[in-house]
Phi, psi and omega in degrees: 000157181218203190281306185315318188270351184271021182247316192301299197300328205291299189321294199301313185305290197338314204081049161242008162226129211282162181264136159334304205218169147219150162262120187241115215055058177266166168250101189279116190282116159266107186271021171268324177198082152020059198212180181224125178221156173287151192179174175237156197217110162245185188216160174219162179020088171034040149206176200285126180240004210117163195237148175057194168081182175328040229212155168223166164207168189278359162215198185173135198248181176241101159288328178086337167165038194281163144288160169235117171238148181286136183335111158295164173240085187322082184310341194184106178215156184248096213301322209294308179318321166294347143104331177292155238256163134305349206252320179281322154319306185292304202319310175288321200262345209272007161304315151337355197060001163287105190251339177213129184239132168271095152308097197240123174266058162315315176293319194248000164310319184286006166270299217232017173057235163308309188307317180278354176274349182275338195265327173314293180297342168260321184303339180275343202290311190235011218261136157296310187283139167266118183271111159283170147209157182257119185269131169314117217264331180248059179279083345297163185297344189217158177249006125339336193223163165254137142252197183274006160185184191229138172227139182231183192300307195299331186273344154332277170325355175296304187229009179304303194310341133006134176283337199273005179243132186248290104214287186249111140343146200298113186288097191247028181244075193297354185273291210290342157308296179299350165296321186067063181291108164296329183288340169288298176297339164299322189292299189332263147051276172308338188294272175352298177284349165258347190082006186267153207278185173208130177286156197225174219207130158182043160325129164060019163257157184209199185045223198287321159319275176322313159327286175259034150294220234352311188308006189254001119158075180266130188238351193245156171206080157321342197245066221209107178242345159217188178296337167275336162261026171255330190278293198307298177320324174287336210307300198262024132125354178285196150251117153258157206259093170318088192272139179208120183238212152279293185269324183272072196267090194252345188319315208260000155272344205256352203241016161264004186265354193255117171263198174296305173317319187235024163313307170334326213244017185242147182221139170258177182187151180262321183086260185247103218229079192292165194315279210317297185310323162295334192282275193325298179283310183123185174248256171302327194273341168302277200309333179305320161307297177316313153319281212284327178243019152249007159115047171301190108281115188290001172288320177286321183290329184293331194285303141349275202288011189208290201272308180332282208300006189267308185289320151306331162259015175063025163308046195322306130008304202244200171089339203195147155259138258117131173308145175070006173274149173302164182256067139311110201174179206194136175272101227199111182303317151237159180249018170276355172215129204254130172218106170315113149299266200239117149287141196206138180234155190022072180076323189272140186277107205244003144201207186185087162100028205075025189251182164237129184244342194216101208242116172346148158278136193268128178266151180267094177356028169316124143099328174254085198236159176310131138241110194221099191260134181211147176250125184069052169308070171227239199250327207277025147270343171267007152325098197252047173309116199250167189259318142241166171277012150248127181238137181293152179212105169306122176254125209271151191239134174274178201052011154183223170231050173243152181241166182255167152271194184150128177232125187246182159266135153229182200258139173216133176292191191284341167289346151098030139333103180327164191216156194259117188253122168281357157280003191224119209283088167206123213249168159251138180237103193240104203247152173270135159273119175247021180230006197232334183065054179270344200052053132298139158196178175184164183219137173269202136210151182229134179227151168115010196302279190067040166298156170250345167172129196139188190221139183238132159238177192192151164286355209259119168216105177289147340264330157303323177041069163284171162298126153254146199195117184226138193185179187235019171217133166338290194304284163324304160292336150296302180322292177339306190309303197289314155320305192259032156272329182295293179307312191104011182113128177182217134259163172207134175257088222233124182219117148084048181062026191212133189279109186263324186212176188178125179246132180251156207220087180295308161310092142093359195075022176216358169243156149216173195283354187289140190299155162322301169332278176305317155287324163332280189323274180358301182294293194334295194305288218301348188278311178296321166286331155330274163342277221261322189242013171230010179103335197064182177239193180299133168311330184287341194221152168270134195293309188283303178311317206269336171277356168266353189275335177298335146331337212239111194256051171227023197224087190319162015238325167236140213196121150295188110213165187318347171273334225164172146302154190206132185235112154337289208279296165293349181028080186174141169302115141296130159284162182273348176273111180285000000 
């Protein structure tokens, strides 16, 4: 705030100048103490000046007995997931009633480095939904793997000082924090000295481990999976983040660990969330409801949702209706099952009825344009030669993204080249380095897939988002490769030498500027030709969320990347052969 609106806002609470707007009979949620009261509510220049009293303004809404609630906040989400533009991000969420987000553009930083987080930060710039960001902190996420770029502390200090980087990105490299890693503790560092806060990565550790992450002010945890670590974590001083992503569904385990004592330190946040679950579901307020009908109290699940994460992230601005906070807010017949009517930022009504009224200016995608450079593109990048007739098989587990280990007998030729058995839910997985042109690859087997035939590839491979590809014949997965090398990045759907679908992903290969509405249909299609023309896959997993995740070797227990077979758990490369 500076003076001049703080002159502004003063005239008006005072009455001596008229308020912008007033909301009149609202049931106004106060998440300070965790209550509700009818009041008239004004604003002036986008923000909350007082409720009732002396006052007049120049429009004026009938909330009619509505709740009026403050605007949510997303603690921790990757904008890339959404298959959407940022501008088209805000466009999809804030009917949902989610008005603000702590962003971490890790996806697309590991493609395009500095240039997407500058492009990420103008697309935010002029954006309706108030976009935060988090600068990526594991860029690549592993030295396991190759991505398209590398950030170190130095590239940090560039832009930390940004108002819109809040600070250091999910810290997932828990080996090299407890190494006490000088390039880690240099990026901490940048942190340290500003007082800017820093996110944690921090699945199944506890005790002395978790002790000392934490001593590095590390303050957050998204990856917080039952109620004793949710407990032990709030204990020593985090925020853990209640997640409902698409795949990573954590709310309705987690809300029997939030007591009287530690709600406060709890937040919600979707983390990786797809176009169909927004459109369909909502956003942030689908987990709030959820928390609230597994026995939240909803006055506590809305306060989770607004003033925590406002205090956690130093939103100070936002969170809450209050005087000198932006006006941010929502209309809601009730809040035990929250379904936003009319939604607003800074005063203005910016949607109505699950429509968008007020829609981002779309930026233009300079320097992070799709790209998927690969070398020697032929049949010798799926080359599975084994060793034995027993092989390790990452086995896909449903409902999230962790794996199993698992090992079967397989069939091999006289070369001794895997061979695809049609009695055997077992696949070949193969992912490329597509930004550097190194010819890196490797290849796997997977089983819980259950394509029964053809090939699916995609650019979106966390966190490097190399090409990944799975199928159960060579020809296809080149053909697959070879498509989103022509396109510039996407997903594809390729059977019997022929491309039956294809989402094209411009941005960086992992976004594009096309409405929610329009990648929905899209996605919609590429499920339906799953089904219906490929045999379909496992009913328990989304085909695409869960292939894209077998990339990610910071998540147990086997993962592929472009180096290798990769076992989580021992943090080292395997052969596939036993």
């Amino acid at each position: 705030m500076d003076k001049a609106t703080a002159r502004h806002i003063i005239d008006a609470s005072m009455g001596r100048t008229k308020a912008d707007l007033v909301i009149r009979n609202a049931m106004v949620v106060d998440v300070f103490n965790c209550r509700s009261f009818l009041s008239d509510v004004y604003i002036k220049d986008g923000r909350f000046i007082g409720f009732d009293g002396d006052r007049t303004a120049e429009r004026e809404i009938d909330a009619e007995g509505k709740y009026m609630v403050p605007g949510f906040i997303d603690s921790h989400c990757h904008i890339e997931s959404s298959h959407l533009s940022p501008s088209e991000f805000s466009n999809a969420i804030l009917p949902s009633g989610t008005t603000s987000v702590v962003a971490d553009p890790h996806e697309i930083c590991n493609v395009s480095g500095l240039d997407a987080m500058h492009y990420m930060l103008e697309s935010a710039e002029n954006a309706v939904l108030n976009i935060n960001f988090m600068f990526p902190s594991c860029v690549p996420a592993t030295f396991f793997e190759h991505s398209g770029a590398v950030l170190t502390a130095k590239e940090v200090e560039t832009v930390i000082d940004n108002p819109k980087i809040l600070g250091l990105g999910e810290m997932m490299n828990y080996p090299g924090v407890v190494a006490a890693d000088d390039s880690i503790l240099d990026k901490l560092d940048t942190c340290w000295k500003r007082g800017k806060i820093i996110d944690g990565h921090i699945p199944s550790i506890s005790g002395q481990g978790l002790d000392a992450y934490l001593s590095t002010l590390i303050s957050t945890d998204h990856e917080c999976e039952t109620p004793e670590e949710l407990v032990e974590k709030t204990g020593k001083g985090m925020y853990v983040l209640l997640r409902q992503g698409t795949v990573c569904k954590n709310v309705e385990a987690l809300v029997p660990g939030i007591n009287e004592n530690n709600w406060r330190r709890c937040l919600f946040c979707t983390d990786d969330r797809q176009p169909q679950s927004i459109l369909r579901e909502g956003h942030l307020s689908y987990g709030v409801n959820l928390a609230i009908k597994a026995g939240l109290d909803p006055y506590r699940a809305i306060a989770c949702a607004t003033i925590n994460a406002s205090d956690c992230y130093g939103l100070k601005e936002r969170g809450a209706i209050a005087p000198g906070r932006f006006a941010d807010f929502f209309l809601t017949e009730r809040i035990d099952e929250i379904k936003p009517i009319s939604v607003f930022v800074s005063g203005e009504k910016v949607a109505e009825n699950g429509k968008i009224l007020k829609r981002s200016p779309h930026v233009v995608p300079e320097k992070v344009e799709g790209a998927v450079r690969v070398k020697d593109l032929s049949l010798s990048l799926f080359s599975l030669p084994l060793t034995s007739d027993r092989a390790r098989v990452i086995r896909i587990l449903p409902g999230g993204v962790v794996t199993a280990k698992d090992e079967a007998v397989v069939k091999r030729d006289e070369r001794g080249e895997w061979v695809h058995e049609k009695d055997k839910d077992i696949l070949k997985i193969t992912v490329i380095e597509r930004h550097n042109n190194t010819g890196y690859h490797a290849s796997a087997l997977i089983s819980g897939y259950g394509l029964k035939h053809g090939a699916i590839a995609s650019t979106i491979a966390h966190d490097s988002h190399n090409i990944i590809v799975i199928g159960d014949n060579d020809d296809d997965m080149l053909l697959a490769v070879k498509s989103l090398k022509e396109k510039g990045g996407g997903i594809t759907l390729v059977m019997d030498n022929k491309e039956l679908s294809y989402h094209r992903l411009e941005i960086a290969g992992l976004m594009t500027d096309e409405s929610v509405e329009s990648v929905v249909e899209c996605l919609d299609e590429l499920h339906r030709v799953v089904e219906e023309e490929m045999g379909g896959v496992n009913r328990e997993i989304d085909p695409f969320m869960t292939l894209c995740f077998m990339a990610l070797p910071v998540i147990p227990a086997y993962k592929i990347t472009d180096c290798g077979l990769f076992d989580v758990t021992e943090f080292k490369f395997v052969d596939v052969s036993l």
